[in-house]
C-alpha positions in Angstrom: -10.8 13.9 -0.8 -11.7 10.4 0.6 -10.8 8.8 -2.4 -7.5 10.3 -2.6 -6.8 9.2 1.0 -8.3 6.0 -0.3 -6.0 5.6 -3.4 -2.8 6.3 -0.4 -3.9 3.6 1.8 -4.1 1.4 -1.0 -0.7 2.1 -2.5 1.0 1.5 1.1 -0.8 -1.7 1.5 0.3 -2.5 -2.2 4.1 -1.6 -1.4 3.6 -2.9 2.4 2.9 -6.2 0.4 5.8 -6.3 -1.5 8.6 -5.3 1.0 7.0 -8.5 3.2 7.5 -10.6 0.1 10.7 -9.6 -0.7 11.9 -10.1 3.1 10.7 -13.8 2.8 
């Protein structure tokens, strides 16, 4: 169960990473 909550965090960060570099 921690992994899956692991593998969510991990794919906001990933998109939270690409809106901020599309914003730029």
């Amino acid at each position: 169960m921690s992994l899956a909550v692991r593998g969510q965090r991990n794919a906001h960060d990933y998109l939270a990473s690409i809106l901020e570099y599309n914003q730029r």
